[in-house]
N, C-alpha and C positions, 0 to 999 in steps of 0.2 A: 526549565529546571527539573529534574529528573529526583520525585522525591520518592523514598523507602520505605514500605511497610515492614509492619514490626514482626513478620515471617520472613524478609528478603527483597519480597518483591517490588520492584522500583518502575517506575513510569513518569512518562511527562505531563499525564493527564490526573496524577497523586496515587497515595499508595493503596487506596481501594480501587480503582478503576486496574491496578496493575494486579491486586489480588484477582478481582474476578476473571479478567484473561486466565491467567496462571492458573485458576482453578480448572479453567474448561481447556486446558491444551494437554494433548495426550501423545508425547514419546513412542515414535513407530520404528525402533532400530531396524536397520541395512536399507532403509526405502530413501530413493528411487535405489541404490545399492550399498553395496557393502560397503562399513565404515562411516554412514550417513546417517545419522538420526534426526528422520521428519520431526517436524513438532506439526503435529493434528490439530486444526483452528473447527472440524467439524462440528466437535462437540457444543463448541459455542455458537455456531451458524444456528444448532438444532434446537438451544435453549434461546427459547421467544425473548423473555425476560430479560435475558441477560445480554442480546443481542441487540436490544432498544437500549440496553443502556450505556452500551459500547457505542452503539451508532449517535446518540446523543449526546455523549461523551465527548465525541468525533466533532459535531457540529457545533458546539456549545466552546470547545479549544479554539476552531476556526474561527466562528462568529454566521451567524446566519447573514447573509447577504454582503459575506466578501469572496465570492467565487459565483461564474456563472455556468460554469458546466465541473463535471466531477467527473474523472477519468478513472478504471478500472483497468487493471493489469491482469491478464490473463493468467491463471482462471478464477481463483479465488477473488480477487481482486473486483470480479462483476460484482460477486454476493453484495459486498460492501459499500460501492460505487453506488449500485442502485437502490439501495435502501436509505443512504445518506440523499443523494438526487432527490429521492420520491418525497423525501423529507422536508428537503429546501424547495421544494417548486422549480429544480433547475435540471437539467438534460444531463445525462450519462453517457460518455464514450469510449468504447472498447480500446484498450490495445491488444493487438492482437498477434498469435505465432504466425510465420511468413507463410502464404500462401490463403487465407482467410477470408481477407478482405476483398471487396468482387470489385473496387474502383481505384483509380491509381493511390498509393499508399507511398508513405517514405519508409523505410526501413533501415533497421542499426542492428547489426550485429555484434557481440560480448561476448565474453568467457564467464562462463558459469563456476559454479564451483568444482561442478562436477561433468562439466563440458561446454559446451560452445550453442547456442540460438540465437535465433533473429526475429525481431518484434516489428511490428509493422503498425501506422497510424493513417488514416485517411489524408490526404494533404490537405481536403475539403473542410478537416475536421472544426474547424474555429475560423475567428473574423480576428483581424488585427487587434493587439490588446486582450483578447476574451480571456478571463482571466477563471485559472483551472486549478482545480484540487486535485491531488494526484491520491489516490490511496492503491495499497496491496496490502495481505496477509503478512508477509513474512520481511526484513528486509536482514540481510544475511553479508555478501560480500558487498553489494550495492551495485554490481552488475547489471541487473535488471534495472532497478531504478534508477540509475544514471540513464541506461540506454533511452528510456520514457521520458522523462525530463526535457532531453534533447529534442527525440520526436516531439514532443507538444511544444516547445522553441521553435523549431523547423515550420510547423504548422500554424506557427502566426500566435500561439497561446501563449501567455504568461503565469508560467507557476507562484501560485500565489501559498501552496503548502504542498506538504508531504507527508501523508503518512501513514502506521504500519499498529496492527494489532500485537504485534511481534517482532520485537529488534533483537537479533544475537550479537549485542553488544563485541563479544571477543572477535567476529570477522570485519570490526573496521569499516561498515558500510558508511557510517556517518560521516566517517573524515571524508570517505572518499567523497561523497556529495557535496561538501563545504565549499562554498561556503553556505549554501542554500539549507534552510531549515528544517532538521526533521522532525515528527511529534510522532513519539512511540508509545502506547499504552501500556504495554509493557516491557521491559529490557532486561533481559538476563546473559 
């Protein structure tokens, strides 16, 4: 349930954990091009503080010890993956852009918003059942995160969550994933 602080800000994890995103996300208009506006997750990467309490925030919605590996989506998506990992005691696995990975990999290609990638996952990466935390920075169209999803299905894992320090509510990533759960910290 996605509650509202009393400046706007709304999240699934309440409406301080969605203020402090909001505070640390920084508007990069025309990047990667014209017409696009980044929202910048750096600022928060680089505040310690406030990053232990997003990543605890993260683990604390899950439950410590209902996932056994934590999946990062390339590239921001490591930052998070592995600090949440380092936190539970449980192993971190990349996804990766195609060409990355040095052992046979499954691979899914998407349309993006603003073009077309292919993401790639170890086929090695998990055991029947292992059950996996997916996180990213941003989730947007849900492009990305559908493609992930799949790969760690493919790979024998069992998504056990999903989730984003950043949801742009208005591009519909969520429906697209449904029925599977997302938890966004913050949603605008």
């Amino acid at each position: 349930m996605t509650e509202t602080h009393s400046n706007g800000a709304r999240g699934d994890s309440g409406p301080q954990t969605a203020q402090l995103v909001a505070s640390r996300v920084l508007d990069v208009p025309d990047f990667p091009k014209p017409g696009v506006l980044f929202k910048d997750l750096m600022p928060l990467f680089a505040d310690g503080e406030a990053f232990r309490e997003v990543i605890d925030g993260i683990i604390a919605y899950h439950g410590p010890g209902s996932f056994d590996a934590v999946v990062g989506i390339e590239a921001r998506g490591f930052v998070i993956a592995a600090a949440v990992a380092y936190a539970t005691g449980v192993g971190v696995v990349p996804v990766r852009k195609a060409g990355k990975l040095p052992r046979p990999a499954y691979s899914a290609t998407y349309a993006l918003e603003y073009g077309e990638a292919t993401l790639e996952l170890h086929e090695d990466a998990f055991t029947a059942g292992h059950r996996v935390l997916v996180v990213d920075d941003v989730l947007a169209t849900g492009g990305t995160a559908e493609a992930t999803l799949d790969l760690v299905e493919r790979a024998g894992g069992t998504v056990t969550g999903f989730t984003v320090l950043l949801e742009l509510g208005f591009l519909g990533g969520r429906e697209r994933l449904s029925p599977r759960p997302v938890h966004a910290l913050l949603t605008v």
